[in-house]
C-alpha positions in Angstrom: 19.8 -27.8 33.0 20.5 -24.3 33.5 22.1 -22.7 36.4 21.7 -19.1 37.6 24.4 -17.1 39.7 23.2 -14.2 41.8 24.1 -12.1 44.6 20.8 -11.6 46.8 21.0 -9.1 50.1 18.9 -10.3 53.2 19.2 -13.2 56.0 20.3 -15.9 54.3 17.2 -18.0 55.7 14.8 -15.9 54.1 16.7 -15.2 50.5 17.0 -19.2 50.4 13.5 -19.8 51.2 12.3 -17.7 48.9 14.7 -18.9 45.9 13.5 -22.8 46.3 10.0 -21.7 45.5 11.5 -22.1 41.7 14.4 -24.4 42.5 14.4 -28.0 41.6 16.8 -28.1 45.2 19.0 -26.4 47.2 22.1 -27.6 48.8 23.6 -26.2 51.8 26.6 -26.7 54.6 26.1 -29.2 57.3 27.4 -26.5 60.1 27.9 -23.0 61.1 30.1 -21.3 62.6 28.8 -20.8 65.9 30.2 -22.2 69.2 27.8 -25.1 69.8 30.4 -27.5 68.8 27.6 -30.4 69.2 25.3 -28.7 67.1 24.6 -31.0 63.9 23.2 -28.2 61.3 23.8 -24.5 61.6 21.1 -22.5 62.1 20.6 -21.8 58.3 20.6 -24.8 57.7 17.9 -26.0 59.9 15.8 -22.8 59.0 15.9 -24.2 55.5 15.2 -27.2 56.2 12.3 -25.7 57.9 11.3 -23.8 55.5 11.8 -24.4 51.4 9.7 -25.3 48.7 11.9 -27.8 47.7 14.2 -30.7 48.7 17.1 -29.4 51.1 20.7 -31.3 50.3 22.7 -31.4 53.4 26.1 -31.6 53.0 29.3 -31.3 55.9 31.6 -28.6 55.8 
């Protein structure tokens, strides 16, 4: 398996979604930084979810 390193400008929502159109998966944090201390998944996190071309790995801070 080969793995890529790159450093992409943009909101990270959109650079992600657009990156697991050739992924196998992408893994991201559980939570943001926000103040919703309740809050389960940060909002990058849910707008991947949302959004990618491939299976989402959730994982907690």
């Amino acid at each position: 398996m080969e793995l890529h390193h790159e450093v992409v400008r943009g909101h990270p929502v959109d650079v992600l979604t657009q990156a697991s159109e050739h992924a196998l998966g992408l893994v991201v944090g559980s939570r943001g930084r926000g103040g919703f201390t309740g809050m389960v998944l940060g909002s990058v996190s849910q707008g991947v979810l949302h959004h990618a071309r491939c299976p989402v790995i959730t994982v907690p801070a």
